[in-house]
C-alpha positions in Angstrom: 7.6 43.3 3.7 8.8 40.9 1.4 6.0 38.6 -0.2 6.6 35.8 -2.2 4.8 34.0 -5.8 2.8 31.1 -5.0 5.3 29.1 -6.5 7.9 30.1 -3.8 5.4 30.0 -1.1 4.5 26.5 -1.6 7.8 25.5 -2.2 8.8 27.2 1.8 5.9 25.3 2.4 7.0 21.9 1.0 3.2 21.4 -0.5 2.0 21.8 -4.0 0.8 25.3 -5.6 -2.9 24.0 -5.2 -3.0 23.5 -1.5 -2.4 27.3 -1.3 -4.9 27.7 -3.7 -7.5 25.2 -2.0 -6.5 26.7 1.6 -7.6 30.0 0.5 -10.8 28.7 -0.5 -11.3 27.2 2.9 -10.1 30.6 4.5 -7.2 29.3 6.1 -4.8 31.8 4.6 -4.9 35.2 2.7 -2.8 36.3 0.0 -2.2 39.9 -1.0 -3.4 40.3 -4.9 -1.7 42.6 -7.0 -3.6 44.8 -9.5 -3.2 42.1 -12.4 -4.6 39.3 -10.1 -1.8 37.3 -8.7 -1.2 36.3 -5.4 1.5 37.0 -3.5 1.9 35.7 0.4 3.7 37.2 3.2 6.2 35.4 5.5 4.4 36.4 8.5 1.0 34.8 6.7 3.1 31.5 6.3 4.2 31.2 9.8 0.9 32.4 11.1 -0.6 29.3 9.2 2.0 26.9 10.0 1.3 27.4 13.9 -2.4 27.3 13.6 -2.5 23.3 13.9 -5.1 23.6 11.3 -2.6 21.8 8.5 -2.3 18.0 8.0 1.9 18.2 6.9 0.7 17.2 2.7 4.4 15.2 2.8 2.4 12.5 5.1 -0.4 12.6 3.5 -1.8 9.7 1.5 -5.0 8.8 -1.2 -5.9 4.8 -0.6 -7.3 3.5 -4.0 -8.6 0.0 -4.7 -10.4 -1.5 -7.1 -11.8 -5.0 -8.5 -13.2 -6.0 -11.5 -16.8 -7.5 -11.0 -19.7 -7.4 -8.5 -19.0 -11.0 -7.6 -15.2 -10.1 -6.3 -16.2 -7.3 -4.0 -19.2 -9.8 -2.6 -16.3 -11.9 -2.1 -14.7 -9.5 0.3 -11.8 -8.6 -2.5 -12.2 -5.4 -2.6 -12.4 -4.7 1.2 -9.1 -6.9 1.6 -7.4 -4.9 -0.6 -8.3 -1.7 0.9 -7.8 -3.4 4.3 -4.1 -4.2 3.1 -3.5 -0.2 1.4 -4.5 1.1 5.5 -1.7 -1.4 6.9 0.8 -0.2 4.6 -0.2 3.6 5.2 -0.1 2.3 8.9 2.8 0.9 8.8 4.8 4.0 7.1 3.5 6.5 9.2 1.1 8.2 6.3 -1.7 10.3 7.3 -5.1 9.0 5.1 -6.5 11.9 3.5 -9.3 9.8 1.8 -10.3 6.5 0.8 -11.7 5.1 -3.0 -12.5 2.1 -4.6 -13.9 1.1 -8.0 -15.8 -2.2 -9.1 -15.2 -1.9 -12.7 -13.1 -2.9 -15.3 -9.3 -1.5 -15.5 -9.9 -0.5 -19.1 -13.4 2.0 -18.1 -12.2 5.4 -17.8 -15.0 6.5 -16.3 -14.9 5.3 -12.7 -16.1 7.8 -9.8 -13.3 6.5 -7.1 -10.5 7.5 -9.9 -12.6 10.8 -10.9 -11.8 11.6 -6.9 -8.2 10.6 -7.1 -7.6 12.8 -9.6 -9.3 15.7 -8.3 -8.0 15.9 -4.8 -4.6 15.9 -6.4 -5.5 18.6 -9.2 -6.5 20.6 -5.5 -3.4 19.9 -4.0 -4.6 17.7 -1.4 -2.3 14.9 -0.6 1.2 13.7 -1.5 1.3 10.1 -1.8 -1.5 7.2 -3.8 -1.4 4.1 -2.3 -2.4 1.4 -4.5 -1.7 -2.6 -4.4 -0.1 -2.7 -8.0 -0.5 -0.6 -11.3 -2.9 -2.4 -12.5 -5.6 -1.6 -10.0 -5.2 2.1 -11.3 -5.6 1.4 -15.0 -5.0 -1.6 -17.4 -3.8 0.6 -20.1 -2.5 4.0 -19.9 -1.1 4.2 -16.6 2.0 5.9 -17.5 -0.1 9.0 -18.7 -1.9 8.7 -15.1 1.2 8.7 -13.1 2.5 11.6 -15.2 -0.2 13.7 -14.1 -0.3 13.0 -10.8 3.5 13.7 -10.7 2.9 17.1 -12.3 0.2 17.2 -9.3 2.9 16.8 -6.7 1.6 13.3 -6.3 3.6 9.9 -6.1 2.1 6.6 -6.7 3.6 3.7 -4.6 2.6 0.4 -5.4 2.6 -1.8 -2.6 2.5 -5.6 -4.0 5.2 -7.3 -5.7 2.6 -9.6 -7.8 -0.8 -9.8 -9.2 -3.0 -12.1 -7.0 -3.9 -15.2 -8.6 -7.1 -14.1 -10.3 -5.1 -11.7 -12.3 -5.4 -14.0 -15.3 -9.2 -13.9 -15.0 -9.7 -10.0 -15.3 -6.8 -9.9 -18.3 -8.8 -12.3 -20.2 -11.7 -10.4 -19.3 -10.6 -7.2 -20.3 -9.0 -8.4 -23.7 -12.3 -9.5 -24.3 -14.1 -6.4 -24.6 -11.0 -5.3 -26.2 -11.7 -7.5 -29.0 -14.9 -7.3 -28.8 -15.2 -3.9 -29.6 -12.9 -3.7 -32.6 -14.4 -7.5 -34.0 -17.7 -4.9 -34.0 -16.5 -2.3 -36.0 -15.0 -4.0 -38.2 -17.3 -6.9 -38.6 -21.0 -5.4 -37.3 -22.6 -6.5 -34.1 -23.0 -10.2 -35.4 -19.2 -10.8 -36.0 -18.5 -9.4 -32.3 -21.1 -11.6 -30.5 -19.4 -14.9 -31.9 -15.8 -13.5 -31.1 -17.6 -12.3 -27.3 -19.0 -16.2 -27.0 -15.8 -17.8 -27.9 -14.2 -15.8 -25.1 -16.6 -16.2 -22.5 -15.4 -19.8 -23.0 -12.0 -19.0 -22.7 -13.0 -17.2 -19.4 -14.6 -20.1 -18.1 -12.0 -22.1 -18.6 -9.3 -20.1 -17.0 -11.8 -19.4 -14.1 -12.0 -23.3 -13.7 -8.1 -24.1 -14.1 -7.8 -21.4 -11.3 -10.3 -22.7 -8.7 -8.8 -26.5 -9.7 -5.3 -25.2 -8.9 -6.6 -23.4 -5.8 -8.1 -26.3 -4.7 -5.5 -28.8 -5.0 -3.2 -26.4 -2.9 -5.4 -26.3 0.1 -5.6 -30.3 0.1 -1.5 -30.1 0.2 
C-alpha cells in the first residue's frame, strides 16, 4: 500500500498541508505515523474522505474581511456596506464563505482581533481566497509582509475595488497623525507631541469639512 508525505497528500488533494493537519484534529481523516512521528496517508484514506461530503472543496473557499477606522463610520453603516459589498462579490464568483471579520480600528494597529482570525484560519489551512475591498482595509503599512504570509499559507488576497472611497483622505490624515505623533513624542517629550497632535486635529477638520462641502455640492447637481 503506497502512502504518501503530507506534502504530496495535500497536493492530490489541491488544499494546503494545514487542512490535513486541522482535518485530523476534527477526526475526519487518519494518517499512519511512522516511528519518528510523521504522517503519511493512504490513497484509499483520501478517497474515503473525498466521498464523505464532509469537505467544503478549500479552492472555493473564501475569508470576508472589512474594516473602518472610527466608531462614528461603523454607526454610519460603513462598515456593514462594506462587508455587504465583500458577500456580493463572493456571490457573484461562486466562492463558498468560510467566515466573516471586521475591524473598527486604525489600519496602522496591529493588534486587531478580526485580522488575528484571518491569520489564523489560514495558518490552519482553512480557506483559499481573502476577500477584501482594497489593501488598505488590511493594513496601512506593511501589507506586502501580510500578503506574503498568507501566500506561504496557500491564501490569495483579491481586492475587489478599484479606488479608495471618498473618505480615504480622512483616515490617511488620521493615521499620519498618530504617526507623527508618536515620533514628535520621542523625540520631543509628551509636550512637543500634543502641540504637533492639535495642529493635526485641525488639519483633520478641515479635510473632513472640504469632504462633506464637496459631497454636498454633488448631491445638489
Amino acid at each position: 500500500m503506497e502512502l504518501l508525505t503530507i506534502s504530496k497528500a495535500a497536493k492530490k488533494l489541491g488544499v494546503h498541508p494545514n487542512s490535513l493537519r486541522n482535518w485530523e484534529k476534527r477526526g475526519l481523516i487518519k494518517p499512519v505515523r511512522l516511528p519518528g512521528g510523521q504522517r503519511r496517508y493512504s490513497m484509499d484514506e483520501l478517497n474515503k474522505l473525498l466521498q464523505s461530503g464532509q469537505l467544503i472543496d478549500g479552492r472555493e473557499t473564501a475569508v470576508l474581511y472589512a474594516r473602518v477606522s472610527t466608531k462614528k463610520q461603523a454607526d454610519a453603516g460603513n462598515l456593514e456596506r462594506q462587508m455587504e459589498r465583500l458577500r456580493q462579490y463572493a456571490g457573484e464568483h461562486g466562492f463558498t464563505i468560510r467566515a466573516e471579520f471586521a475591524d473598527v480600528a486604525s489600519g496602522l494597529n496591529q493588534k486587531r482581533r478580526g485580522l488575528a482570525n484571518v491569520l489564523k484560519l489560514a495558518e490552519q489551512g482553512e480557506y483559499k481566497k481573502l476577500i477584501i475591498e482594497y489593501p488598505d482595509r488590511l493594513a496601512r503599512f506593511g501589507y506586502s509582509y501580510i500578503e506574503r504570509h498568507l501566500k506561504y499559507c496557500g491564501v490569495e488576497i483579491i481586492a475587489i475595488a478599484e479606488k479608495e472611497p471618498e473618505d480615504a483622505h480622512t483616515e490617511l490624515v488620521r493615521d499620519l497623525l498618530a504617526i507623527v505623533t508618536s515620533f514628535t513624542a520621542r523625540l520631543y517629550g509628551a509636550r512637543g507631541g500634543k502641540k504637533v497632535r492639535q495642529g493635526f486635529r485641525k488639519l483633520i477638520a478641515g479635510v473632513e469639512l472640504d469632504e462633506e462641502t464637496a459631497k454636498e455640492q454633488k448631491e445638489n447637481e
